[in-house]
C-alpha positions in Angstrom: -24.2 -18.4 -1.9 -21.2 -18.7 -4.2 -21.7 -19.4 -8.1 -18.2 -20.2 -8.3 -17.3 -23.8 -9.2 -14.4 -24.8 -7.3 -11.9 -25.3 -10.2 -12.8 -21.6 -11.1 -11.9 -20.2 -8.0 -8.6 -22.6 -7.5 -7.4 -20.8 -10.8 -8.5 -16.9 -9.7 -6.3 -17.8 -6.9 -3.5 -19.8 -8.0 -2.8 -17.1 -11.2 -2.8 -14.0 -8.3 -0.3 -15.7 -6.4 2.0 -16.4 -9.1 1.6 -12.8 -10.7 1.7 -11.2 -7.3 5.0 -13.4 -6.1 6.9 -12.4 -9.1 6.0 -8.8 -8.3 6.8 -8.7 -4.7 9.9 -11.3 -5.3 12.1 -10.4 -2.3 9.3 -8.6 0.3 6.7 -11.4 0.9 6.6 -15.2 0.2 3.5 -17.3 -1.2 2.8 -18.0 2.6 2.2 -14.0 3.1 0.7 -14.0 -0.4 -1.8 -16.6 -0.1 -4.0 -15.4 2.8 -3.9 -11.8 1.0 -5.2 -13.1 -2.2 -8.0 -15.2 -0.9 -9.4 -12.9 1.2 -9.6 -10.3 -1.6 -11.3 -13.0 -4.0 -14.0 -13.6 -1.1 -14.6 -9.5 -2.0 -16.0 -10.9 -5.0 -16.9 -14.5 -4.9 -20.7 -13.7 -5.3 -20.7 -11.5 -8.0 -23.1 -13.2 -10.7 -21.4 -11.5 -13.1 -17.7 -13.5 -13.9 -16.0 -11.4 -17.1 -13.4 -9.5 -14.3 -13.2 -11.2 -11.3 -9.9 -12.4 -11.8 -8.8 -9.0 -12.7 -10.5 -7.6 -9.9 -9.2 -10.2 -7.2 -5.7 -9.8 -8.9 -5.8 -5.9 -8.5 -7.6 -5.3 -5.0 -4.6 -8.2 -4.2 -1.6 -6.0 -5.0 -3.2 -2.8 -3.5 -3.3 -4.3 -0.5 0.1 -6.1 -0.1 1.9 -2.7 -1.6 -0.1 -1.2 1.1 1.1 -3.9 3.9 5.0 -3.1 2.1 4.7 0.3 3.2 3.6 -0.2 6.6 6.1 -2.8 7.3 8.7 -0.7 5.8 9.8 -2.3 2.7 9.2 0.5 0.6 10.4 3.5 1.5 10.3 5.7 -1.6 6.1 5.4 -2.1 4.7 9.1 -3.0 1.7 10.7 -0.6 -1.2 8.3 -0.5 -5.3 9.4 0.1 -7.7 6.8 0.6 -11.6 7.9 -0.2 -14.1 5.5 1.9 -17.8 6.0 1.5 -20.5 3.2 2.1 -20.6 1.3 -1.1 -17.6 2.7 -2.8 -20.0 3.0 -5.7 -20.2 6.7 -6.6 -18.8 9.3 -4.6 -15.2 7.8 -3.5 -15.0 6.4 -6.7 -15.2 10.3 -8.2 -13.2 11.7 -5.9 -10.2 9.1 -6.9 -10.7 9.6 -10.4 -10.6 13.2 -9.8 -7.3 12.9 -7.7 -5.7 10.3 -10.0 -6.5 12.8 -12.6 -5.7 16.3 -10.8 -2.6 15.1 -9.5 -1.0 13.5 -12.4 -0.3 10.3 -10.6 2.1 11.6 -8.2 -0.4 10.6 -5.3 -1.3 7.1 -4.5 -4.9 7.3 -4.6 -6.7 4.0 -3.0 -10.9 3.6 -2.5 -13.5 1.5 -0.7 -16.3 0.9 1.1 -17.8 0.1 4.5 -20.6 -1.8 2.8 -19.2 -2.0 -1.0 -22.5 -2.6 -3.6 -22.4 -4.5 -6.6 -21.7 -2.5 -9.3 -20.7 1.1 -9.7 -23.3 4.1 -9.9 -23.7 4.6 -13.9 -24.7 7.6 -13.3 -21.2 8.3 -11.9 -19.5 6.9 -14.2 -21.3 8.9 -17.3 -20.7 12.1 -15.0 -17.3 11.6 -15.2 -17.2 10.6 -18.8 -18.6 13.6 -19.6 -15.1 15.6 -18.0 -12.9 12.6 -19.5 -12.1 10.9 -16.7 -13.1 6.8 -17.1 -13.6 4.9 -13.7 -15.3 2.4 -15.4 -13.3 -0.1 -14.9 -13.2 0.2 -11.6 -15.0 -1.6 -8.7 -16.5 -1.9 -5.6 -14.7 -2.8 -2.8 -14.2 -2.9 1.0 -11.7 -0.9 2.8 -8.7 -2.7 3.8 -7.3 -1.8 7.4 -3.9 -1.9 5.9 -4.7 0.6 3.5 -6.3 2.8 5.8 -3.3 2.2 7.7 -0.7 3.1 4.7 -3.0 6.1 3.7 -0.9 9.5 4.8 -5.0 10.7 4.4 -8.4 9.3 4.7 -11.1 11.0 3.4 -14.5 9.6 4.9 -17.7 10.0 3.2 -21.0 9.4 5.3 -19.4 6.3 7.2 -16.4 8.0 9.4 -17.7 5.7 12.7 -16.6 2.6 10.8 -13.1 4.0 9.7 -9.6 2.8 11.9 -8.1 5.7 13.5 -4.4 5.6 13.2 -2.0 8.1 15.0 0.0 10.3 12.6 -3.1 10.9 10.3 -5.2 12.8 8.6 -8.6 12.4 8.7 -11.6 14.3 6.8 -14.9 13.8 6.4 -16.7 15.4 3.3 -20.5 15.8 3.5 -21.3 14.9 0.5 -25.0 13.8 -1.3 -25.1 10.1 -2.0 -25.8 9.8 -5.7 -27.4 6.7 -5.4 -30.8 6.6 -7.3 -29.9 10.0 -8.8 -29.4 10.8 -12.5 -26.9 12.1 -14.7 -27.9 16.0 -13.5 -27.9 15.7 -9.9 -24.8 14.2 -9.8 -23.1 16.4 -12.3 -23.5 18.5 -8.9 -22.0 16.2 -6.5 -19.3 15.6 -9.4 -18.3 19.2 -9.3 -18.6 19.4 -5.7 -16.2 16.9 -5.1 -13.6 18.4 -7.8 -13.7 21.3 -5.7 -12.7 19.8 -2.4 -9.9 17.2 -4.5 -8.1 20.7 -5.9 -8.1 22.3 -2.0 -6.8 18.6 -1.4 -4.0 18.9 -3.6 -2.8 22.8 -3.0 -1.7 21.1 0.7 0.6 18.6 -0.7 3.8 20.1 -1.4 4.2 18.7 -4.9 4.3 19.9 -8.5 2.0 18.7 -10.2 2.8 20.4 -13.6 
């Protein structure tokens, strides 16, 4: 069920498409645009919480079509990309990009999502990686887009590998990893750490300096 009026949901998607054409003026037309943008709002569409769906639909939008530039070949010059799946892209991927956006200074692409995404993100998660200063909370749950997995140079699974496309030409990783769902600040301190560990061996293969 939807608790989206119809008016609300016309504007979510009508302000994406505008933003979104102005930014990809010249690689994709309202007609590619469109599709892209509703099916990322539908991400969202039951979330009874409304403050950042726009932003949220708006964002997930232009991840993906940056993505779908890349595969098709209209950008060229994009740095390394990782994506980090785990079920509800809640906790764990969600770490391990802030770590990598962090660590690597923003000279990787670092994308996330789910292969069933929750509701909200693990606060426990987030406070962990508060406590290193490192704020994903503005980020969000998500699924994983098959032309992000397909743009990804690496795909890091997490507990969900079976439900991951396999692309030739990639790399593909899957980190055992506790879930830090229904866990607390301590315990996933752990899992925080842990993670930090396996994002710096992630970064000493790309051939970039990251100083």
């Amino acid at each position: 069920m939807s608790f989206v009026q119809p008016t609300e949901e016309h504007e979510i998607i009508d302000s994406a498409v505008n933003q979104l054409s102005r930014k990809y003026a010249g690689k994709f037309d309202q007609s590619d645009i469109l599709p892209v943008v509703k099916e990322s709002y539908q991400s969202f569409a039951d979330a009874k919480v409304r403050t950042f769906i726009a932003v949220f639909t708006s964002r997930y939008a232009d991840d993906r079509l940056r993505a779908l530039a890349k595969n098709r070949g209209l950008i060229t010059d994009a740095p390394p990309s990782v994506l980090f799946v785990c079920v509800h892209n809640a906790g764990r991927s969600q770490m391990a990009a802030g770590w990598l956006r962090h660590l690597s200074r923003g000279k990787i692409e670092v994308y996330s999502g789910g292969s069933l995404p929750g509701k909200d993100l693990n606060e426990s998660a987030v406070e962990a990686m508060r406590e290193v200063g490192i704020d994903i909370a503005n980020e969000f749950p998500k699924p994983f887009a098959v032309e992000i997995v397909q743009a990804a140079d690496v795909v890091i699974t997490m507990g969900c590998g079976d439900t991951c496309p396999i692309f030739p030409g990639k790399r593909y990783e899957d980190w055992a990893l506790d879930d830090p769902a229904g866990l607390g600040v301590e315990a996933v301190r752990q899992i925080r750490d842990d993670i930090r560990r396996r994002v710096e061996d992630l970064i000493s293969d790309f051939a970039i300096n990251f100083k």
